[in-house]
C-alpha positions, 0 to 999 in steps of 0.5 A: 643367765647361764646357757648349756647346750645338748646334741640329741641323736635321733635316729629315725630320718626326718624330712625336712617337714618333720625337723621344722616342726620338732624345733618348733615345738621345741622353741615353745619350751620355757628357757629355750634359747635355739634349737637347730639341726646339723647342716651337715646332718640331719639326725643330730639336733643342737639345742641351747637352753637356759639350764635353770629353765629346764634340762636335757634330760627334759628336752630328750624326753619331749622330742621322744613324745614324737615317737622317735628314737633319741638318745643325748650325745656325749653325757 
């Protein structure tokens, strides 16, 4: 299985709340191994996925469904 990780940077603030139930709903993706906030901060998502299951371009797409701001990071 090949694994790729994202960074996603949403720019709207998310309470603690709203941040547990987008990575949730992001577990829910086939091929999603983790995804997981920034301790350090809250805007930026990380996300492990299997690439032959899905891709980022996907990933961004779903947490923009949210109605918030994203955008992936180094790509």
């Amino acid at each position: 299985m090949n694994i790729s990780d994202v960074l996603i940077h949403i720019t709207d603030s998310l309470n603690a709340q709203q941040r547990e139930a987008l990575e949730n709903s992001i577990r829910q993706i086939n091929g999603i191994i983790a995804p997981r906030f920034t301790l350090e901060n809250a805007h930026l998502l990380t996300v492990a996925f299997n690439p032959d299951l899905t891709s980022s371009a996907a990933l961004l797409t779903h947490v923009k469904s949210y109605g918030y701001t994203a955008q992936l990071v180094g790509i």
